[in-house]
N, C-alpha and C positions, 0 to 999 in steps of 0.2 A: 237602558238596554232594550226596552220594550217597543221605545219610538222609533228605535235602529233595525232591529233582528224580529221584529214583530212578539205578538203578545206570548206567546207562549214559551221565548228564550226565557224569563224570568222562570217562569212557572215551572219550567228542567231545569231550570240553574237549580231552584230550590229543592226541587226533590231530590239531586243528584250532591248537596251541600250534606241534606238528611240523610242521604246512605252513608254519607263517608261519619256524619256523626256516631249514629248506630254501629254503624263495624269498629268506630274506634271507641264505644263504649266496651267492646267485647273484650280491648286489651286494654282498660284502665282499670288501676288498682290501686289509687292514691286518690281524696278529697279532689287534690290539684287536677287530677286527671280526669274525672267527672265532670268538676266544675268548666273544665275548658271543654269537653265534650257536649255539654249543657248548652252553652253559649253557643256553640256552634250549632247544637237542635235548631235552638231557638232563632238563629242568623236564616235557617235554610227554612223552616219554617212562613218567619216572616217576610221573605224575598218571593217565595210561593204563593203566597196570600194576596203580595201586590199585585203578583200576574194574574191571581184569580180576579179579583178585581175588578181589575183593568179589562178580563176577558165579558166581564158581565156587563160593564158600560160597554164596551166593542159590542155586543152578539144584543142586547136589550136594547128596544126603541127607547125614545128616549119619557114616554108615558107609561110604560110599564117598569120603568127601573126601580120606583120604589118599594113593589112588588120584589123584583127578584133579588134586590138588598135585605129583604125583610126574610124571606124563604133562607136565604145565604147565613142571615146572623141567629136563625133559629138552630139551626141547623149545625152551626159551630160548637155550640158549645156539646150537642149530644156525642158528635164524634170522636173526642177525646176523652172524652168519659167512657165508651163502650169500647175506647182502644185501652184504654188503662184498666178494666175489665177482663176483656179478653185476654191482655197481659199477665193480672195476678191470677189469672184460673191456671194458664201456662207456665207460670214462675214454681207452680207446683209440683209440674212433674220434674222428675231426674235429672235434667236435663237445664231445666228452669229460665234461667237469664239468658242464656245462648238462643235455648227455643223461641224466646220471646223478642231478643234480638231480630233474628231471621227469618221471623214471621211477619216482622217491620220492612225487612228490607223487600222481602215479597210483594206482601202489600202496593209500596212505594212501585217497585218495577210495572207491579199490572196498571198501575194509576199512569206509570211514563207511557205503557203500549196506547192504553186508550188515550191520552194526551196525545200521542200520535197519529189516532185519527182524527181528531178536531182540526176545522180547518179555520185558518186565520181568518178571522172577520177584517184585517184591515189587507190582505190580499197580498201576504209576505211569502216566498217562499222558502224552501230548504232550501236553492243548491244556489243559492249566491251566500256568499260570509256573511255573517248579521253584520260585524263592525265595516265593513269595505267603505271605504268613504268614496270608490268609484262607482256603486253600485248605482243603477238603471231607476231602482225601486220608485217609485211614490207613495206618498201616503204622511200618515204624520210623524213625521222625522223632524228633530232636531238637530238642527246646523250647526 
């Protein structure tokens, strides 16, 4: 998807996998229904991670990468600690689980706006279809 629609289709696939997880956490109420809501986190999750990635070998020369690899995997693990954090301080008010739902899916949306300012480092645009197989594009695509 990435070599086609350029780097950042993954990186919306994935956050846009995470909101439908989160919203459909709101209506399970069964093991079963977690569990497949979990899996699907975890799908939209790691489909975004690829595009991150990907964006940082695209946008990093190639003598500073191991630098910005290293800032990237510091950097992972405090984020969902301070999201699971800020979650059970919310899980405490009235409200609880919903709040803490909704404040995910916030979150996620300001993360698509700014994702929508970043500009493709390999020089893809919006207004052609990522999948077109008649597209004009160059760049690194596979045939």
């Amino acid at each position: 998807l990435g070599d086609r629609g350029g780097v950042r289709l993954p990186m919306l696939l994935g956050r846009f996998i995470s909101i439908a997880a989160i919203a459909g956490a709101l209506f399970s109420h069964t093991p079963w229904q977690f569990m497949a809501v979990f899996f699907l986190l975890g799908m939209g999750i790691g489909t975004g991670h690829t595009g991150d990635v990907t964006m940082v070998i695209d946008f990093a020369p190639s003598k500073r990468r191991k630098f910005f690899f290293g800032v990237m995997g510091v950097l992972t693990l405090p984020g969902p600690l301070i999201a699971a954090a800020i979650s059970a301080i919310l899980r405490e008010f009235p409200s609880g689980f919903q709040l803490a739902c909704y404040t995910s899916i916030i979150s996620i949306l300001i993360s698509i706006v700014y994702l929508q300012r970043l500009k493709d480092p390999r020089g893809k645009t919006e207004k052609s279809f990522p999948l077109d197989p008649q597209s004009t594009q160059t760049g690194n695509q596979i045939l």
